[in-house]
C-alpha positions as CSV (number, residue, x, y, z in Angstrom):
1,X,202.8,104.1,-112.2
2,X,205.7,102.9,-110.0
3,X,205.1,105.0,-107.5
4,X,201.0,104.0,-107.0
5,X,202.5,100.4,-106.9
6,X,204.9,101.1,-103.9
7,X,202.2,103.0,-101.8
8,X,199.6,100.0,-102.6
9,X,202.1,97.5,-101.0
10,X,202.6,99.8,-98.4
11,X,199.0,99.9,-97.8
12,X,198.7,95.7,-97.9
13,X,201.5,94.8,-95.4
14,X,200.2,96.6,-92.1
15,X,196.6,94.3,-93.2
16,X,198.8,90.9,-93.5
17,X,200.6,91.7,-90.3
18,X,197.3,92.5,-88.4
19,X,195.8,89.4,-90.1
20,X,199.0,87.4,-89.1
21,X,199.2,88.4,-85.6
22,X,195.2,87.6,-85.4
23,X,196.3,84.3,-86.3
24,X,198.4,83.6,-83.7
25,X,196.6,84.8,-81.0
26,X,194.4,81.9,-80.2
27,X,197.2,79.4,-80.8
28,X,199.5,81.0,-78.4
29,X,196.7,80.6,-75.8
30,X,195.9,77.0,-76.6
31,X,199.5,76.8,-75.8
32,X,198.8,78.0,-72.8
33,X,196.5,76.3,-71.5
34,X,197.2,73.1,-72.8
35,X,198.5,71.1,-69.6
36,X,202.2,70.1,-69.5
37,X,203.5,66.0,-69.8
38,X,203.9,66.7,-66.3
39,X,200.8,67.7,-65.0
40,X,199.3,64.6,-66.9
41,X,201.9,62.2,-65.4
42,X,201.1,63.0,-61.5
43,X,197.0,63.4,-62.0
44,X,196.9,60.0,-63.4
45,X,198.5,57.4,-60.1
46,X,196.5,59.7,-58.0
47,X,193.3,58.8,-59.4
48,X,194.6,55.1,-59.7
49,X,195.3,55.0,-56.4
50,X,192.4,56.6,-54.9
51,X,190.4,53.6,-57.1
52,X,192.3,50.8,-55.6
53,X,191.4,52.2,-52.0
54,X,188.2,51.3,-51.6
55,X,185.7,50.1,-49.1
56,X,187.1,46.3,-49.4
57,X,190.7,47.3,-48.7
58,X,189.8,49.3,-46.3
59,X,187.3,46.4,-44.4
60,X,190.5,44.1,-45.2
61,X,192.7,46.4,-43.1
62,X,190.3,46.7,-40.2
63,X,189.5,43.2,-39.8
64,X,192.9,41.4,-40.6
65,X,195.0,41.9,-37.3
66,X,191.6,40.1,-35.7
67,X,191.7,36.8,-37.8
68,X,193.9,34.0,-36.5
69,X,194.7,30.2,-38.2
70,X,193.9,27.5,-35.3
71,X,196.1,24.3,-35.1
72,X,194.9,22.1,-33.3
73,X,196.4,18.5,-32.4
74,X,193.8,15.7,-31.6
75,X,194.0,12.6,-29.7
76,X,192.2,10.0,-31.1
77,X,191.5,6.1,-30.1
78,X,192.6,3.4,-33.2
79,X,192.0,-0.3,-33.4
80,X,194.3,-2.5,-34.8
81,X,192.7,-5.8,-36.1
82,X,194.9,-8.8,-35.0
83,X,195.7,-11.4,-38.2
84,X,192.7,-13.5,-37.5
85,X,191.1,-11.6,-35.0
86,X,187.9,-12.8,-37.4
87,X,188.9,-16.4,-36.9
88,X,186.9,-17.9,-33.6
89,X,189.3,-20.9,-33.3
90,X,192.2,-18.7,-32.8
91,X,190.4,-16.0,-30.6
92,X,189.3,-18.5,-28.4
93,X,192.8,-20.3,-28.0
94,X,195.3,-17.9,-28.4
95,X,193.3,-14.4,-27.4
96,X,196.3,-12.6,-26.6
97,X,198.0,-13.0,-29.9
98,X,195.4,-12.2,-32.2
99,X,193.0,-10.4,-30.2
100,X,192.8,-6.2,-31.1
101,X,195.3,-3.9,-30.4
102,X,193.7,-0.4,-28.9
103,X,196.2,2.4,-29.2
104,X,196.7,6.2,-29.1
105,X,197.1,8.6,-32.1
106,X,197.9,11.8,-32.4
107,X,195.8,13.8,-35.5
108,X,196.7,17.6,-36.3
109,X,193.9,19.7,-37.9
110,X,193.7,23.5,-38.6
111,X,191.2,25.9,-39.2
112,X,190.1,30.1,-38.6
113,X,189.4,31.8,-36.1
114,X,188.4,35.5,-35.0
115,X,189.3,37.4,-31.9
116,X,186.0,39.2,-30.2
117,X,187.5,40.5,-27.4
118,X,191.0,42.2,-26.1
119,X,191.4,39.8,-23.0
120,X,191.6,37.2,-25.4
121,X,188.4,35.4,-26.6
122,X,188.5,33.7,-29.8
123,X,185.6,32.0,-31.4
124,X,185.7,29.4,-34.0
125,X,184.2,26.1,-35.5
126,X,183.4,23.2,-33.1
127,X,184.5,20.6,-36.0
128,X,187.8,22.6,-35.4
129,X,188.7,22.8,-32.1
130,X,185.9,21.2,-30.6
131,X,187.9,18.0,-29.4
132,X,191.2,19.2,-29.2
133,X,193.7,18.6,-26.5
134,X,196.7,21.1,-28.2
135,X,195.3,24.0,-29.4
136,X,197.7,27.1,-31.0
137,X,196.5,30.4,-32.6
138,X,198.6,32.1,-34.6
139,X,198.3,36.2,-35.2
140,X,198.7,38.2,-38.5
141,X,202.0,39.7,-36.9
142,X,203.7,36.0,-36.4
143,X,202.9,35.8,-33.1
144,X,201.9,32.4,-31.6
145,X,200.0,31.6,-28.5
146,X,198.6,28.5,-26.6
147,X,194.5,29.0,-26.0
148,X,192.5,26.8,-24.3
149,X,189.1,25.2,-24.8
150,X,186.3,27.6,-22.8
151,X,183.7,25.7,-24.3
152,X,182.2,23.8,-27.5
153,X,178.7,23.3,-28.5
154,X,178.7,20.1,-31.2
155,X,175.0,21.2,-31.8
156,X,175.4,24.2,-33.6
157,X,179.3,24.2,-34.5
158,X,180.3,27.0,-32.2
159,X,183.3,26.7,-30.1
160,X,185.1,29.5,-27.9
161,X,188.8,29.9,-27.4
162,X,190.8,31.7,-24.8
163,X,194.5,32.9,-25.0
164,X,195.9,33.9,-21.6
165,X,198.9,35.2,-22.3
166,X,199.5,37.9,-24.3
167,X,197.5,40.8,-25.2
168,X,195.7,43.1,-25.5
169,X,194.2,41.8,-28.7
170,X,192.5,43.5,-31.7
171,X,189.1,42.5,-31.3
172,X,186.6,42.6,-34.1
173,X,183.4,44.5,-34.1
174,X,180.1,42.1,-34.2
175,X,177.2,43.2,-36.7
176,X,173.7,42.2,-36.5
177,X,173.1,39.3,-38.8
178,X,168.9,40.4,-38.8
179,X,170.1,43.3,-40.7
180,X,171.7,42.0,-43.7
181,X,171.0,42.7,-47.5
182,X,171.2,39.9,-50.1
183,X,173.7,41.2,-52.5
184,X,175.7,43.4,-50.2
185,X,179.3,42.6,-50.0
186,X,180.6,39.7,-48.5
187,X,184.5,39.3,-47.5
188,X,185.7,35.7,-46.0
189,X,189.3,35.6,-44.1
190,X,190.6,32.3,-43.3
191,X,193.7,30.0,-44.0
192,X,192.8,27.8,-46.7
193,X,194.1,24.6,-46.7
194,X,196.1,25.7,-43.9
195,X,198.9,27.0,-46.7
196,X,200.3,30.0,-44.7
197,X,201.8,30.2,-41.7
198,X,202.8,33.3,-39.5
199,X,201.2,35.5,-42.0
200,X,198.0,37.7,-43.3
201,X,194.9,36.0,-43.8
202,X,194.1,35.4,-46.9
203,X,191.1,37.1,-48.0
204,X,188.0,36.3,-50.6
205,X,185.3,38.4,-51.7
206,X,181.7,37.8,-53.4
207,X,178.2,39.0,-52.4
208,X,175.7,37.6,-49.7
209,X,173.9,35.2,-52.2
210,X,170.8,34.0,-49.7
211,X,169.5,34.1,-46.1
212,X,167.7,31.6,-43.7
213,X,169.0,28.5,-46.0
214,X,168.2,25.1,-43.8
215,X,169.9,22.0,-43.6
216,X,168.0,20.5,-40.4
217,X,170.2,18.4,-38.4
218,X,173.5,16.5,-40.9
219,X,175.2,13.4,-39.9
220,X,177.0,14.6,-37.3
221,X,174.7,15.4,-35.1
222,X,175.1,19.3,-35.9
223,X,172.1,21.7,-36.8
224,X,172.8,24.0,-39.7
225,X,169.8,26.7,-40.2
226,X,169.3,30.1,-40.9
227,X,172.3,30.0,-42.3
228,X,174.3,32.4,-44.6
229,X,174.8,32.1,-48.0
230,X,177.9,33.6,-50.2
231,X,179.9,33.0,-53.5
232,X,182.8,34.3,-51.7
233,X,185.1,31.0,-51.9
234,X,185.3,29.3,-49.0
235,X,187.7,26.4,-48.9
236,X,189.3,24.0,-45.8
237,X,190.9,25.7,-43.3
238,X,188.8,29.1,-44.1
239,X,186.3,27.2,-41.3
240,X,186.0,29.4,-38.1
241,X,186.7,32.3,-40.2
242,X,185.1,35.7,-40.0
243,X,182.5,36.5,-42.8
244,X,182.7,40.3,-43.5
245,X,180.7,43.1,-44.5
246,X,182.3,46.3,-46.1
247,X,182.0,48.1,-43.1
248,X,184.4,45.4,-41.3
249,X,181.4,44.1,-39.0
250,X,181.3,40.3,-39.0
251,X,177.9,39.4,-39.6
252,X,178.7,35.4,-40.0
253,X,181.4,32.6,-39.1
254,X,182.4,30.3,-42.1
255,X,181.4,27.5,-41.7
256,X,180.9,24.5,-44.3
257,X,180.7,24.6,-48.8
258,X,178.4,22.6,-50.6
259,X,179.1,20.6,-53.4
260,X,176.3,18.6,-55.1
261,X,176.5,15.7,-52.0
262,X,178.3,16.5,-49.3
263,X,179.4,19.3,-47.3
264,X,182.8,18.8,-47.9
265,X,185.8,19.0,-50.4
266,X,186.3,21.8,-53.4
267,X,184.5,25.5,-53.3
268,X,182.0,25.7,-56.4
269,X,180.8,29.4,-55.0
270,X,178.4,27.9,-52.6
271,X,179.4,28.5,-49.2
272,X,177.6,28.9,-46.0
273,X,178.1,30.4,-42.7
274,X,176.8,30.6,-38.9
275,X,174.6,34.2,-38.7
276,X,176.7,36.6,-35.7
277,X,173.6,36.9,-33.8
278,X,173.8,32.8,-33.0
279,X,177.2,32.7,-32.2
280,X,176.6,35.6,-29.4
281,X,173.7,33.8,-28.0
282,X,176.0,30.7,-28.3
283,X,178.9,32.1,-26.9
284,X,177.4,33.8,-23.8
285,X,176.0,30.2,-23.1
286,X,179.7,28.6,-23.2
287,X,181.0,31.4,-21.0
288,X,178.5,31.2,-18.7
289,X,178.4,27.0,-18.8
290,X,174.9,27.1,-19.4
291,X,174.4,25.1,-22.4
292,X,173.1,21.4,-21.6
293,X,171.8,18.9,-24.6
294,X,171.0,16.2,-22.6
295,X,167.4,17.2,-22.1
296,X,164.9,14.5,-21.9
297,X,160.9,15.0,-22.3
298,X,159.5,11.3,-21.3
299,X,156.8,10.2,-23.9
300,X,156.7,7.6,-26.8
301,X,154.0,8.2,-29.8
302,X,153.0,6.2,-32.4
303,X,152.2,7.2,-36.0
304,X,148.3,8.3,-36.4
305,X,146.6,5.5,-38.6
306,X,143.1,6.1,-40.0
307,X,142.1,3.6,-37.8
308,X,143.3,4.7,-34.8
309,X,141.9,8.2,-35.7
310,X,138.8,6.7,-36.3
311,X,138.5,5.1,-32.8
312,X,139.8,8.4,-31.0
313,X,136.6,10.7,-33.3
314,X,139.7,13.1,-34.4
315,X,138.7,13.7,-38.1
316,X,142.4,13.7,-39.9
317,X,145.4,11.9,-40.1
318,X,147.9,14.6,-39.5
319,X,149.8,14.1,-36.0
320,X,151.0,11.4,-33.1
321,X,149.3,9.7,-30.9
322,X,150.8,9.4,-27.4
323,X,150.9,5.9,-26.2
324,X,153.0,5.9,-23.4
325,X,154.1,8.8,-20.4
326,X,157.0,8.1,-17.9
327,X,155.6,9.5,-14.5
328,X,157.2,12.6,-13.1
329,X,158.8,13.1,-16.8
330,X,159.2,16.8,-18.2
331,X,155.9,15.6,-20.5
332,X,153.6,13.9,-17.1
333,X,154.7,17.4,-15.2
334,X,153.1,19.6,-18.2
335,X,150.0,17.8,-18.5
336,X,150.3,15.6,-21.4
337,X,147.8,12.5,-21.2
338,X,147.9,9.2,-22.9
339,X,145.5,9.4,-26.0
340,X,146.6,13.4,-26.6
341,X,147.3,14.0,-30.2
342,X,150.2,16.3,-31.0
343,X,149.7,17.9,-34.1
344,X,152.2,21.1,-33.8
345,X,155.3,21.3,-32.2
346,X,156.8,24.7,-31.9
347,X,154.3,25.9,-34.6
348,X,155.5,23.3,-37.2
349,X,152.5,21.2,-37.9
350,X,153.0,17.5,-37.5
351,X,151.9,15.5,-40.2
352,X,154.0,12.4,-39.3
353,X,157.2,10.8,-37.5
354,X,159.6,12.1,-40.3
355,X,157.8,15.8,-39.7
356,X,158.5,15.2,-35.4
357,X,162.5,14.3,-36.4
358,X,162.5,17.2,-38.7
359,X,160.8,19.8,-36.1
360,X,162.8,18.6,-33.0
361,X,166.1,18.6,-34.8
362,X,165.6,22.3,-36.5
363,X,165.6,23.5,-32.7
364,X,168.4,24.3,-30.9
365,X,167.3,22.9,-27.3
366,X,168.7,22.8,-24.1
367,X,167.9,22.1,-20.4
368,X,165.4,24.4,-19.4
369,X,163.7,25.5,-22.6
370,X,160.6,25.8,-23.2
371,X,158.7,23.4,-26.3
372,X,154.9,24.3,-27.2
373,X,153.2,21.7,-28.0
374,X,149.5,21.7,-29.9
375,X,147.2,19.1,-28.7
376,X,143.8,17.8,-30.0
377,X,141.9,16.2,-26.5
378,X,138.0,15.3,-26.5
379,X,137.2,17.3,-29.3
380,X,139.7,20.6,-28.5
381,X,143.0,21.7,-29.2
382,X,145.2,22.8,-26.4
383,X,148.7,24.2,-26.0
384,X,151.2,22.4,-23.9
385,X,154.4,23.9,-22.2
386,X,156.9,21.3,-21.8
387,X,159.8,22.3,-20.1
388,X,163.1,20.0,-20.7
389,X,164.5,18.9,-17.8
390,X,168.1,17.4,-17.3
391,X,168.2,13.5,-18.3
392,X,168.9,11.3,-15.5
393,X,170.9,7.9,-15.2
């Protein structure tokens, strides 16, 4: 009996050890291929890193040594009342004591700007350099330079910069602002509130909001349309500034944020700029010296009453009627004639004198352009050519 018990065990063991080492197999190769601490450790900033180097930082990298903050020191003429300048008695008798005081003052400003080409041209905002008689750009690297004014066009906010010395610059590549997408990235550089000084711009992203947004012609004087629209925050000193796509193209130059009233203080994610393909145009103009405003066209109109359509047998009341012509004028040398009614001008119809304001100050005109006019005249409409001539004293 002892002896079947001792070969039975004998017979179990090599069965447990098989079992045993079975067991262990798949462990040891889960072992195996389980990756170290290690491994782990140097897989994971790789990945991180590869994240944070993306198309922005890369746009940022291109585009930076190209951006430049503007000061600009202004001259501008003050009046100092006298201390009863308002009094006539003592104007009259004692004129040199309390009659105004003109004097000098000297106003610093800053603002953006962008280089466009390696000899040295820099483009920025009219409202920024436009009037200046010191003007200093200052380089991503620390590196300051005097530039002088090439040329400034008040009209549509566009001023061009030159720095002589120094160089060659890293000039930024120009996109085409026709082929923008609403939603694609946007990037703003600038030097907001002018905070930094020989240093990096800093930089802002969002997405193009809108395109073609019209503001007509503001207070100043200046015409704001087709303009750019972005969340990217825009704030004062980011004016002149280069708006961005993710390639590193500028397709736009920052220009003004709206806020409810004004174009002024505080971004609220509303910010505009000037589309690229304006500021070419623009620029080739200032370079060139070919840009003239004072353009003159020689005819007065007065508003279309029923009454006065009535008389004439034109059967609405949208339009002007020309009432007066100033001989060999831009208008008299087109063919205009007293009694015409202009009811489009550039293909905006003309329903009043607000609708002429509006139409004319939408257009960028100069000396030498060319304004269509629509005419109603005995029963037919015509199409006028008015070329603007240069106004004379």
């Amino acid at each position: 009996m002892i002896r079947l018990i001792f070969f039975s065990l004998l017979l179990i063991f090599p069965v447990f050890s098989a079992c045993r080492a079975h067991k262990d197999e798949p462990v040891e190769r889960l072992a195996a291929e389980k990756p170290t601490p290690e491994a782990s450790t140097q897989a994971a900033p790789s990945s991180v890193d590869d994240s944070r180097r993306n198309a922005i930082t890369r746009a940022v990298q291109r585009v930076s040594p190209g951006v430049v903050s503007i000061n600009v020191i202004k001259i501008q003429q003050r009046v100092r009342r006298g201390p009863f300048a308002s009094d006539p008695f003592f104007r009259r008798f004692f004129p040199e004591i309390y009659r105004d005081r003109r004097y000098q003052e000297k106003v610093k400003s800053i603002g953006s700007g962008f280089v466009i080409s390696r000899d040295g041209y820099v483009v920025t905002n009219d409202h920024v350099a436009g009037d200046g008689t010191v003007i200093t750009v200052s380089f991503h690297d620390g590196k300051e330079y005097n530039a002088r004014l090439v040329g400034s066009d008040p009209i549509s906010d566009i001023a061009l910069l030159k720095v002589d010395d120094g160089g060659p610059f890293h000039a930024l590549p120009l996109g085409d602002s026709d082929d923008i997408l609403i939603g694609e990235w946007a990037i703003a550089f600038g030097n907001p509130f002018g905070l930094f000084e020989r240093t990096e711009p800093t930089v802002t992203v969002g997405v193009v909001s809108a395109l073609n947004r019209d503001f007509g012609r503001v207070e100043e004087g200046r015409i704001y349309q087709d303009m750019i629209q972005t969340d990217a925050a825009i704030n004062r000193g980011n004016s002149g500034g280069p708006l961005c796509n993710a390639l590193g193209e500028v397709i736009g130059m920052n220009t003004f944020i709206y806020t409810g009233d004004r174009y002024s203080s505080g971004s609220v994610g509303i910010g505009f700029a000037i589309p690229i393909n304006r500021i070419k145009e623009i620029v080739a103009g200032l370079k060139s010296n070919t840009i003239d405003r004072d353009y003159w066209i020689g005819l007065s109109y007065l508003p279309l009453t029923p009454f006065l359509a009535e008389q004439m047998g034109y059967e609405d009341t949208r339009g002007i009627y020309v009432a007066q012509i100033t001989r060999n004028s831009p208008a008299d040398k087109a063919g205009i004639e007293l009694g015409d009614i202009i009811v489009a001008i550039n293909g905006v119809t003309v329903y009043d004198e607000a609708t002429v304001e509006k139409a004319m100050g939408s257009l960028y005109l100069k000396v030498g352009d060319h304004l269509p006019l629509k005419v109603w005249r005995e029963d037919r409409y015509l199409t006028i050519d008015i070329i603007l001539e240069k106004r004379h004293d």
